[in-house]
mmCIF entry with sequence, helices, sheets and N, C-alpha, C, O atoms, coordinates in Angstrom:
data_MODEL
# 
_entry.id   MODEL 
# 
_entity.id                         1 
_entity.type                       polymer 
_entity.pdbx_number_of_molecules   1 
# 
_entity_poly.entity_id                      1 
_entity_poly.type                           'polypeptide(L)' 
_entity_poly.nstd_linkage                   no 
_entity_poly.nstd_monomer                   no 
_entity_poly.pdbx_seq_one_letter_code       
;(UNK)(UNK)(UNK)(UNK)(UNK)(UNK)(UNK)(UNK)(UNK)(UNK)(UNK)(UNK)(UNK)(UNK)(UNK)(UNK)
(UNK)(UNK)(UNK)(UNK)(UNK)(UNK)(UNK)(UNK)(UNK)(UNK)(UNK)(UNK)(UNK)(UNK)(UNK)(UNK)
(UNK)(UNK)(UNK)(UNK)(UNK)(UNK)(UNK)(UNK)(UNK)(UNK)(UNK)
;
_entity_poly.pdbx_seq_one_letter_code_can   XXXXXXXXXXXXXXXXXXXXXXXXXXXXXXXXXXXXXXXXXXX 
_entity_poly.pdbx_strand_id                 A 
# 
loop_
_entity_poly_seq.entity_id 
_entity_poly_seq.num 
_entity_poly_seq.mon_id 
_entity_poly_seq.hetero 
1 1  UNK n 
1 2  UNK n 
1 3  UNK n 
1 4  UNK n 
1 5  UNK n 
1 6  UNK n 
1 7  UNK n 
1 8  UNK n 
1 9  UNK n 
1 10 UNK n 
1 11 UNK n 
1 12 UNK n 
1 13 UNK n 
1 14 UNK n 
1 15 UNK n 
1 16 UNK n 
1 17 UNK n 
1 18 UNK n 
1 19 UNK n 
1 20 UNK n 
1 21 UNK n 
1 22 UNK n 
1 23 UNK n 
1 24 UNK n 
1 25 UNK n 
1 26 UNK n 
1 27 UNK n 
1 28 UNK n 
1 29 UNK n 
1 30 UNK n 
1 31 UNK n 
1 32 UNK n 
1 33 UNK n 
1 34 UNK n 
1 35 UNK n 
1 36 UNK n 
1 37 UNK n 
1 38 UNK n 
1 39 UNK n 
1 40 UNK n 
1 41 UNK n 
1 42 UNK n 
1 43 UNK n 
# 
_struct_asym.id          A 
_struct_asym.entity_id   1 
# 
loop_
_struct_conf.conf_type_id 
_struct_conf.id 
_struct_conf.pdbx_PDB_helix_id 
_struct_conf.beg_label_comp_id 
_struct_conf.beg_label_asym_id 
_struct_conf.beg_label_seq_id 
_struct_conf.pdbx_beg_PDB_ins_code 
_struct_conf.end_label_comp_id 
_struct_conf.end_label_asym_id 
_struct_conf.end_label_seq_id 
_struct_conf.pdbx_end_PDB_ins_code 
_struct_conf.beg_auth_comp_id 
_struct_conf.beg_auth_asym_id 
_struct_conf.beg_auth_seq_id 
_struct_conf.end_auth_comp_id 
_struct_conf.end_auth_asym_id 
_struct_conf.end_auth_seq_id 
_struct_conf.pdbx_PDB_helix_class 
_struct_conf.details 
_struct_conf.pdbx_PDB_helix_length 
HELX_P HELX_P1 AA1 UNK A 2  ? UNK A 10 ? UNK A 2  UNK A 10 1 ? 9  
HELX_P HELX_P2 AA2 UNK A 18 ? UNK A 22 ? UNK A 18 UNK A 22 1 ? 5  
HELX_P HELX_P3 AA3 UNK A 24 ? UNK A 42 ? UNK A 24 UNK A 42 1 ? 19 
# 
_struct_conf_type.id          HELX_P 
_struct_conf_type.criteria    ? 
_struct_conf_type.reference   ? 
# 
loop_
_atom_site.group_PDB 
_atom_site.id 
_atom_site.type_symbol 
_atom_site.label_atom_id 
_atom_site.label_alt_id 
_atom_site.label_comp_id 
_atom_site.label_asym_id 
_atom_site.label_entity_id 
_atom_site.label_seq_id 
_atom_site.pdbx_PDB_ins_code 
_atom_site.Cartn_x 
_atom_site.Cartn_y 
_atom_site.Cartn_z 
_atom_site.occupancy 
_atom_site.B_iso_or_equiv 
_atom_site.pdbx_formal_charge 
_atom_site.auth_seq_id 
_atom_site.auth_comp_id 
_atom_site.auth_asym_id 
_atom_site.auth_atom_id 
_atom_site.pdbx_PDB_model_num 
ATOM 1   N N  . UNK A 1 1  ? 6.974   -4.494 15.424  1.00 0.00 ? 1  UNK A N  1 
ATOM 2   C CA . UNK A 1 1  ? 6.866   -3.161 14.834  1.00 0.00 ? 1  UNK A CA 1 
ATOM 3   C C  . UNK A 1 1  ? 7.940   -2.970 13.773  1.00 0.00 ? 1  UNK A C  1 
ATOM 4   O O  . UNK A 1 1  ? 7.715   -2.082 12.951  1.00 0.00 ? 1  UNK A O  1 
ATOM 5   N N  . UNK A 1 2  ? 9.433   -3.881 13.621  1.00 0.00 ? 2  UNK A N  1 
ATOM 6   C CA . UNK A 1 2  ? 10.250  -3.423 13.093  1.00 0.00 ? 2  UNK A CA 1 
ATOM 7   C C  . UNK A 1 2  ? 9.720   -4.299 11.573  1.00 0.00 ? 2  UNK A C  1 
ATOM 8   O O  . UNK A 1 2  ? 9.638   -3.927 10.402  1.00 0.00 ? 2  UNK A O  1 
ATOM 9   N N  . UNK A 1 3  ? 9.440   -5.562 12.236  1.00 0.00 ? 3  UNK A N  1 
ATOM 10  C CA . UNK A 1 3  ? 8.591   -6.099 10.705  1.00 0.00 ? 3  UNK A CA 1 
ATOM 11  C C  . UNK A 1 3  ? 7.792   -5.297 9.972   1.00 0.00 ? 3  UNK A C  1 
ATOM 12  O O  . UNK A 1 3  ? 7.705   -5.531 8.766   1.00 0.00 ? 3  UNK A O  1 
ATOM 13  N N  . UNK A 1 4  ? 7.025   -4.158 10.574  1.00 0.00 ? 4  UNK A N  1 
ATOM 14  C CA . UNK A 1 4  ? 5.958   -3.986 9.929   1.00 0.00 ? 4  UNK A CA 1 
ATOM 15  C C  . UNK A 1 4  ? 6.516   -2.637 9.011   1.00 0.00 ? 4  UNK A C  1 
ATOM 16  O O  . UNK A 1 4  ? 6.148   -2.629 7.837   1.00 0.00 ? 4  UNK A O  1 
ATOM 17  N N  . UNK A 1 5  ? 7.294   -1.613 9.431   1.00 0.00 ? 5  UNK A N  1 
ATOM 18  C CA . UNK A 1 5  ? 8.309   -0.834 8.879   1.00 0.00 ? 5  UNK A CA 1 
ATOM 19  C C  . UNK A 1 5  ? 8.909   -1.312 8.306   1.00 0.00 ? 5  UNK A C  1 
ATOM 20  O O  . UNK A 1 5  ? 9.426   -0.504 7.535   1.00 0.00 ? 5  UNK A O  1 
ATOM 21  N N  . UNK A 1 6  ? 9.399   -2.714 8.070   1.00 0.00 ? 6  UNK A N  1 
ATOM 22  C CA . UNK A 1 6  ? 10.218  -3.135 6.892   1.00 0.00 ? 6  UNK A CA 1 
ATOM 23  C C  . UNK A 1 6  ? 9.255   -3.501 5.613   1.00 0.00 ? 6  UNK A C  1 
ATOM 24  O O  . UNK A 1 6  ? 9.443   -3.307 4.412   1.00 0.00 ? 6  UNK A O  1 
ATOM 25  N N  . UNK A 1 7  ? 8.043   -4.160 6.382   1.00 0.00 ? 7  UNK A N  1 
ATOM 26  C CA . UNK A 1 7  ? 6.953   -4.217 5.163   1.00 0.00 ? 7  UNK A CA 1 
ATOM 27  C C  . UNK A 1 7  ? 6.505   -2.865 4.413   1.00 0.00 ? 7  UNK A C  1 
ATOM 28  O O  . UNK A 1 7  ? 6.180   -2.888 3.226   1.00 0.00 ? 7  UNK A O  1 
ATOM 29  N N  . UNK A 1 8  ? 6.508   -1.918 5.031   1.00 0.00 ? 8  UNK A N  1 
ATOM 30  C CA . UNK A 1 8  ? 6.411   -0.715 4.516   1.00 0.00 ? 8  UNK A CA 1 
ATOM 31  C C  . UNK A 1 8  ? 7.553   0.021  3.649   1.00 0.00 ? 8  UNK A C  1 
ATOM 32  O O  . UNK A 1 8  ? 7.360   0.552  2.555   1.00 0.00 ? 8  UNK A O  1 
ATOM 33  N N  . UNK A 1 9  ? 8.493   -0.031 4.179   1.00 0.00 ? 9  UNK A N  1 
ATOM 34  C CA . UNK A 1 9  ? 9.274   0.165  3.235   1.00 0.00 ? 9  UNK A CA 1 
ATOM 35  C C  . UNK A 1 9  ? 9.735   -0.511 1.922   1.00 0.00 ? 9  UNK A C  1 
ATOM 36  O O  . UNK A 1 9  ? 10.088  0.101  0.914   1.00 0.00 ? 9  UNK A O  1 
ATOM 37  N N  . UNK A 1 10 ? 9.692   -1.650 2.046   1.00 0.00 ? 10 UNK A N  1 
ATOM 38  C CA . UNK A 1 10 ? 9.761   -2.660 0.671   1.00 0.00 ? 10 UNK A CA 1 
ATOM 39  C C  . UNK A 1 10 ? 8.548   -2.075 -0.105  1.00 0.00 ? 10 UNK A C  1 
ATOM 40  O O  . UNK A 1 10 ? 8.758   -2.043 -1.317  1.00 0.00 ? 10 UNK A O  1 
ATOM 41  N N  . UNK A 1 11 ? 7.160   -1.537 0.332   1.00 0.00 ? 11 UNK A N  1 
ATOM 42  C CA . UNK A 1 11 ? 6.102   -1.047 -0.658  1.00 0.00 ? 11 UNK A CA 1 
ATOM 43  C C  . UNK A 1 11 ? 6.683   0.206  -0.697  1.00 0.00 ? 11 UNK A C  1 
ATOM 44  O O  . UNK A 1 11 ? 5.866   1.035  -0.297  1.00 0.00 ? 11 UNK A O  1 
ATOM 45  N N  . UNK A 1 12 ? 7.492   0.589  -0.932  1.00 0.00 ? 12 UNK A N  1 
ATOM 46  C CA . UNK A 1 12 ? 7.980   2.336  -1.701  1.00 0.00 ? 12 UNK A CA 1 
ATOM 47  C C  . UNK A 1 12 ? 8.395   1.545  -2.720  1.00 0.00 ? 12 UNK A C  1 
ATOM 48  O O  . UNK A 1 12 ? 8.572   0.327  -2.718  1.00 0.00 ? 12 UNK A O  1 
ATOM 49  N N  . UNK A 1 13 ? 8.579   2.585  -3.866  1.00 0.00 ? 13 UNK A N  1 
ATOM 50  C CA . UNK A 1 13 ? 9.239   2.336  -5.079  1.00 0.00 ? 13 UNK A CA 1 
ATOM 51  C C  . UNK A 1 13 ? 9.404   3.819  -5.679  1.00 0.00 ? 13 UNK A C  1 
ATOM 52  O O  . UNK A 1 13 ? 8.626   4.752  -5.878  1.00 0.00 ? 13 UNK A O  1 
ATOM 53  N N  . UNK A 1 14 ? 10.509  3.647  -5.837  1.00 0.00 ? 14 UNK A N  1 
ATOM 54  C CA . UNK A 1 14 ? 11.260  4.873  -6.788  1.00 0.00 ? 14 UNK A CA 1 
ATOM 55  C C  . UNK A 1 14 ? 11.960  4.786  -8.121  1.00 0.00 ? 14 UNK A C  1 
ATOM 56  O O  . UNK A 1 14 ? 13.084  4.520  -8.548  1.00 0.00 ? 14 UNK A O  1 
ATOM 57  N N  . UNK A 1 15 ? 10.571  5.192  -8.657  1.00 0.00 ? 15 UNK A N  1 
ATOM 58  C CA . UNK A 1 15 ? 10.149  5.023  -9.985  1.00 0.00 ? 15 UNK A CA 1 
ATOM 59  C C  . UNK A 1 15 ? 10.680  6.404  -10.779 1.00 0.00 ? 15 UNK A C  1 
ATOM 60  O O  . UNK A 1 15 ? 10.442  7.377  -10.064 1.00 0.00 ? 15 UNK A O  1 
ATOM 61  N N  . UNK A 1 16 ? 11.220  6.724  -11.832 1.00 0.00 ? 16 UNK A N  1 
ATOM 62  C CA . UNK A 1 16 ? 11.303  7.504  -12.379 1.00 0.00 ? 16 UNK A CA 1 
ATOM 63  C C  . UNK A 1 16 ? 10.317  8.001  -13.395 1.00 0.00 ? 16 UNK A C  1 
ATOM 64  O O  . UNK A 1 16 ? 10.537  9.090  -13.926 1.00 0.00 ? 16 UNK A O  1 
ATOM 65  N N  . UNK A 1 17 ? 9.214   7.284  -13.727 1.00 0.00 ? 17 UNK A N  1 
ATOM 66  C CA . UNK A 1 17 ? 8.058   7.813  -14.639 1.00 0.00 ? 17 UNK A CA 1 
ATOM 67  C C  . UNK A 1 17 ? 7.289   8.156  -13.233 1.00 0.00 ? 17 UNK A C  1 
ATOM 68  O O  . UNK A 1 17 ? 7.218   7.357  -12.299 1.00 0.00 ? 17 UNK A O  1 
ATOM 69  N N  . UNK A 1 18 ? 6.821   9.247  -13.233 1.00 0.00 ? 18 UNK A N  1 
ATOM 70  C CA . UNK A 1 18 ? 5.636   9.781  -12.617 1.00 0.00 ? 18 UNK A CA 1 
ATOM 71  C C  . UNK A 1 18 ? 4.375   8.846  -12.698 1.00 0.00 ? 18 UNK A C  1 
ATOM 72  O O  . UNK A 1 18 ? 3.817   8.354  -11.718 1.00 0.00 ? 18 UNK A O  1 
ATOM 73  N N  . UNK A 1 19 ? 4.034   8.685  -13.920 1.00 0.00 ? 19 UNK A N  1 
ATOM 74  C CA . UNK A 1 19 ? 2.517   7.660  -14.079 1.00 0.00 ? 19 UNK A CA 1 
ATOM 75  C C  . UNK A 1 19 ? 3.193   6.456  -13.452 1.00 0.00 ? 19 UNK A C  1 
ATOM 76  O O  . UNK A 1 19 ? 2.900   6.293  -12.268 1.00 0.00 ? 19 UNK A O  1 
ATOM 77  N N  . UNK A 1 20 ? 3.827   5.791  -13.850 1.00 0.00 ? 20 UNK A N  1 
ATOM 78  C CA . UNK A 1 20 ? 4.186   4.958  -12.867 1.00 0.00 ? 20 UNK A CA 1 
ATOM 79  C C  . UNK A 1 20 ? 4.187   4.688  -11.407 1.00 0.00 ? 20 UNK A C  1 
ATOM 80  O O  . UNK A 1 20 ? 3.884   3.592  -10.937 1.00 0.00 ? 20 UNK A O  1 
ATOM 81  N N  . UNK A 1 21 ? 4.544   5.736  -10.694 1.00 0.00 ? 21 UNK A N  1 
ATOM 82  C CA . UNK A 1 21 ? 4.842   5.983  -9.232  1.00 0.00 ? 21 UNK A CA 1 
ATOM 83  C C  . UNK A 1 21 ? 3.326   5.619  -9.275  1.00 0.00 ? 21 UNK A C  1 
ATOM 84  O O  . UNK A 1 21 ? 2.877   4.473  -9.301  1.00 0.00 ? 21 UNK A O  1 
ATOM 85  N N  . UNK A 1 22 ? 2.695   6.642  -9.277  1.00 0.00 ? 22 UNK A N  1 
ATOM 86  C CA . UNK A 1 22 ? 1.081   7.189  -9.589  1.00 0.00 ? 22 UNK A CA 1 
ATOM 87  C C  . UNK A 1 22 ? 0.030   5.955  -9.297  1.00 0.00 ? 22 UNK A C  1 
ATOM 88  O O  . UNK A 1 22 ? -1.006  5.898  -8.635  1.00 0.00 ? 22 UNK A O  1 
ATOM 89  N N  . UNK A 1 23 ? 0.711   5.050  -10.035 1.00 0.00 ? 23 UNK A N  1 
ATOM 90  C CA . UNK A 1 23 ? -0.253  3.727  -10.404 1.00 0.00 ? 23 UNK A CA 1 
ATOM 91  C C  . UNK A 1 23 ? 0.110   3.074  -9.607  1.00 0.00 ? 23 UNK A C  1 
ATOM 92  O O  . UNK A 1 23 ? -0.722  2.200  -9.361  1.00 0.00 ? 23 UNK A O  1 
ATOM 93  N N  . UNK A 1 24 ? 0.967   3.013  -9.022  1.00 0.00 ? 24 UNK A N  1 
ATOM 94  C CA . UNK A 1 24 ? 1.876   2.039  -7.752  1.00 0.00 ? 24 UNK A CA 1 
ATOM 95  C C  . UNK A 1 24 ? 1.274   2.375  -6.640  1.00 0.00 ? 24 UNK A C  1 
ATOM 96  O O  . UNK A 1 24 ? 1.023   1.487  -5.825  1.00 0.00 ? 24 UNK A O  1 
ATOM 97  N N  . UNK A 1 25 ? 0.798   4.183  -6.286  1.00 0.00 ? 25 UNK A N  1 
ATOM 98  C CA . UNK A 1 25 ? 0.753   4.124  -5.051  1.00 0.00 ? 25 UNK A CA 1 
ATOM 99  C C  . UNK A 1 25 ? -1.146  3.990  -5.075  1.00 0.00 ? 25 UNK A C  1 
ATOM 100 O O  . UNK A 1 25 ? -1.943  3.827  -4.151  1.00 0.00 ? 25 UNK A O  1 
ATOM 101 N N  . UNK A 1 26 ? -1.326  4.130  -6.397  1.00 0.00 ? 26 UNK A N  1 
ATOM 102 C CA . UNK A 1 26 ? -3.326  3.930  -6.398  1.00 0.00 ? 26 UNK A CA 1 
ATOM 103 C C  . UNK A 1 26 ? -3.396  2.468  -6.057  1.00 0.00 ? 26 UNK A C  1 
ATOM 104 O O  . UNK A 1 26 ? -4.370  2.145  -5.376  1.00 0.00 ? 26 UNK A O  1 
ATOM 105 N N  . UNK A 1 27 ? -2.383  1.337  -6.466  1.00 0.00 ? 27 UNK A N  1 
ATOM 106 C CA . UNK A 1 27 ? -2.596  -0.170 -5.825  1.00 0.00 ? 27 UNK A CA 1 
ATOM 107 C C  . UNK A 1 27 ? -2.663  0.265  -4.583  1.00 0.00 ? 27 UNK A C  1 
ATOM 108 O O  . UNK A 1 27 ? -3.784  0.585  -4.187  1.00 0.00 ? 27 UNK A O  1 
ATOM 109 N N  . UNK A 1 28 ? -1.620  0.384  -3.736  1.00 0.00 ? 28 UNK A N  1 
ATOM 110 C CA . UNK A 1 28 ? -1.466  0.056  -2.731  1.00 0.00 ? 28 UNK A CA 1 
ATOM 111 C C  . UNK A 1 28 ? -3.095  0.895  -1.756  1.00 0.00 ? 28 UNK A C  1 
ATOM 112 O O  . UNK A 1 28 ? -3.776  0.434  -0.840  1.00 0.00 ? 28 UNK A O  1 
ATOM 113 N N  . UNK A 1 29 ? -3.186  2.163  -2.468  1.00 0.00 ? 29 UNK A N  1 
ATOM 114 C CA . UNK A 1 29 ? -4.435  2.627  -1.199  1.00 0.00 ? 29 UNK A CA 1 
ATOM 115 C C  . UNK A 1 29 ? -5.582  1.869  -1.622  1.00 0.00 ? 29 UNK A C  1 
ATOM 116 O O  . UNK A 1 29 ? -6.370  1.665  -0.698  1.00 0.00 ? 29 UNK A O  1 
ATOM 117 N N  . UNK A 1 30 ? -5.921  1.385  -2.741  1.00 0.00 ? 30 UNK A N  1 
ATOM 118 C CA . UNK A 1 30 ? -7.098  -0.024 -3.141  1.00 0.00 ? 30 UNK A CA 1 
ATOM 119 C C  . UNK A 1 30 ? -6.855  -0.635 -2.287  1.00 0.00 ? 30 UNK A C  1 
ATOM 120 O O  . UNK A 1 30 ? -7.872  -0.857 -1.630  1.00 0.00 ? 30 UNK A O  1 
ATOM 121 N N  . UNK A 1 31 ? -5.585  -1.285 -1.692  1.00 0.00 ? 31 UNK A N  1 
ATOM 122 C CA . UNK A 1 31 ? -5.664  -2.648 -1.059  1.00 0.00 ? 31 UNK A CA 1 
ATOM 123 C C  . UNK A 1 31 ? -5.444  -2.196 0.127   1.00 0.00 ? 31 UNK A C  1 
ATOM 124 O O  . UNK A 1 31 ? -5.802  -3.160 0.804   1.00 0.00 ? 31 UNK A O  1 
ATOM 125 N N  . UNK A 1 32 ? -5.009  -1.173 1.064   1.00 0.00 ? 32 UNK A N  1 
ATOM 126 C CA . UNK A 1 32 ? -5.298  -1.004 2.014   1.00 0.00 ? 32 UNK A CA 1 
ATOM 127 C C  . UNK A 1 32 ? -7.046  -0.338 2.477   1.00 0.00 ? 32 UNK A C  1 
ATOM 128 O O  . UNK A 1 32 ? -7.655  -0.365 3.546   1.00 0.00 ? 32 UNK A O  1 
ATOM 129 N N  . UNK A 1 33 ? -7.442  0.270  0.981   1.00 0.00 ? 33 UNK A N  1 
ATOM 130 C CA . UNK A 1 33 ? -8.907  0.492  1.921   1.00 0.00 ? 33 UNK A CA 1 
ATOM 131 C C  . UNK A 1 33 ? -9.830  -1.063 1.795   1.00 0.00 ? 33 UNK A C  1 
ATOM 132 O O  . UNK A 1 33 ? -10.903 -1.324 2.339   1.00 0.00 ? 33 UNK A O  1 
ATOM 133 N N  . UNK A 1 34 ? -9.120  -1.811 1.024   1.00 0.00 ? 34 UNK A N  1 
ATOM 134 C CA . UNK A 1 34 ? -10.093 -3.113 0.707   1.00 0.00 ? 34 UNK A CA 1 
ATOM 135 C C  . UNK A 1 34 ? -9.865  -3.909 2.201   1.00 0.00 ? 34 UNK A C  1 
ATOM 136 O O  . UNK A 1 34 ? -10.796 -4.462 2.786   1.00 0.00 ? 34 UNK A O  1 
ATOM 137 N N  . UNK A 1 35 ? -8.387  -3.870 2.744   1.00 0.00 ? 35 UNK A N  1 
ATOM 138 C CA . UNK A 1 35 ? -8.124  -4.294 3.985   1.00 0.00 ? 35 UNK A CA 1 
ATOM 139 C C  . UNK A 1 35 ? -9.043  -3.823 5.356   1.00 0.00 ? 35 UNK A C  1 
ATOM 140 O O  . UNK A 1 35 ? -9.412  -4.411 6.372   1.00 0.00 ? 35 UNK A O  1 
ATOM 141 N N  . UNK A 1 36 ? -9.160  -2.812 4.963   1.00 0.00 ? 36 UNK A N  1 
ATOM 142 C CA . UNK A 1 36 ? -10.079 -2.058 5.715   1.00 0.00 ? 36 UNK A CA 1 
ATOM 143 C C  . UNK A 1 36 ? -11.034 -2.300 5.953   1.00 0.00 ? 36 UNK A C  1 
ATOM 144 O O  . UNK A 1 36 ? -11.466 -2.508 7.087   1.00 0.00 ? 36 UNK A O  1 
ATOM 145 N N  . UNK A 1 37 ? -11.791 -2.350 4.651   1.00 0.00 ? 37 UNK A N  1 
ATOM 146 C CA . UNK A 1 37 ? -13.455 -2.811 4.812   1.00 0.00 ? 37 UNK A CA 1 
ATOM 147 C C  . UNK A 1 37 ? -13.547 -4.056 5.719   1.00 0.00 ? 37 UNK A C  1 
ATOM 148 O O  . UNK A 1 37 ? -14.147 -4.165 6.788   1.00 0.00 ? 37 UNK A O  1 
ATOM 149 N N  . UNK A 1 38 ? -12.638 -5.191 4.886   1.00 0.00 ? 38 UNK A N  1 
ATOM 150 C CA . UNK A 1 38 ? -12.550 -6.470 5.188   1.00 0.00 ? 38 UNK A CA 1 
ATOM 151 C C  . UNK A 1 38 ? -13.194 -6.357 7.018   1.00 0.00 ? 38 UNK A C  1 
ATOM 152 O O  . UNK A 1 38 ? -14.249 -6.706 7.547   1.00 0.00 ? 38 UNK A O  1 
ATOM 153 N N  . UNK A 1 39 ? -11.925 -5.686 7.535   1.00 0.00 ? 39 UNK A N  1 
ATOM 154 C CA . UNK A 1 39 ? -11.214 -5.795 8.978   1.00 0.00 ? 39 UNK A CA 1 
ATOM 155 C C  . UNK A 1 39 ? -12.634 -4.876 9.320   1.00 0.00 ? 39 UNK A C  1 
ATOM 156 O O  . UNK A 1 39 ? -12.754 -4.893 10.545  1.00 0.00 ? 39 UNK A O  1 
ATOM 157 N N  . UNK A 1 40 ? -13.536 -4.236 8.821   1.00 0.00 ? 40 UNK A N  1 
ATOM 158 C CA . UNK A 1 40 ? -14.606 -3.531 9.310   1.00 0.00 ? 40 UNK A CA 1 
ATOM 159 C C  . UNK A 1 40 ? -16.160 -4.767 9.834   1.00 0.00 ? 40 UNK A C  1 
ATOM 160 O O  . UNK A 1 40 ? -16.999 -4.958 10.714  1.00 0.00 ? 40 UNK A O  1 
ATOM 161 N N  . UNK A 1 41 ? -15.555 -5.385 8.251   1.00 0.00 ? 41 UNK A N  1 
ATOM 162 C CA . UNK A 1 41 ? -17.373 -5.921 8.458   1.00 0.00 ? 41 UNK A CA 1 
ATOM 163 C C  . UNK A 1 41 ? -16.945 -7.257 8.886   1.00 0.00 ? 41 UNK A C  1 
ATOM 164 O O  . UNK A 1 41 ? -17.957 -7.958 8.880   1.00 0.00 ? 41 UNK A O  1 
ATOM 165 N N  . UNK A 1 42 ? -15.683 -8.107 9.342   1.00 0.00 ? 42 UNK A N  1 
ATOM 166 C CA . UNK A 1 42 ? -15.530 -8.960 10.802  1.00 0.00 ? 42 UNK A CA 1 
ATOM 167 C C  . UNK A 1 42 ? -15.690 -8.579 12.092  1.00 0.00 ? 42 UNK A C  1 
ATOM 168 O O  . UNK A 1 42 ? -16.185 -9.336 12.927  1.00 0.00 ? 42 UNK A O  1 
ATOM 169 N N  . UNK A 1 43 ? -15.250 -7.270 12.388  1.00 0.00 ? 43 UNK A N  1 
ATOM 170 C CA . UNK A 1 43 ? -15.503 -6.540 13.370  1.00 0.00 ? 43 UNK A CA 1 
ATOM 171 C C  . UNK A 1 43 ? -16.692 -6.264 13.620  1.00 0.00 ? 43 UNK A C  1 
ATOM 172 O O  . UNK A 1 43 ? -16.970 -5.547 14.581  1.00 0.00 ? 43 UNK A O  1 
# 
């Protein structure tokens, strides 16, 4: 669990452009809903 909170925290970024942040955090929910699907249609 402490791995996985550290993986999470290394994906923050504190960005000082707004669009930036913005675009950082639209990757990350792409690849967690793509993780998702994935982990859906093995299941």
């Amino acid at each position: 669990m402490t791995e996985f909170i550290r993986v999470l925290r290394s994906l923050r970024r504190a960005a000082d452009d707004p669009r930036a942040a913005f675009a950082h955090q639209l990757r990350i929910g792409l690849a967690v809903a793509v993780l998702i699907l994935l982990l859906s249609l093995l299941g």
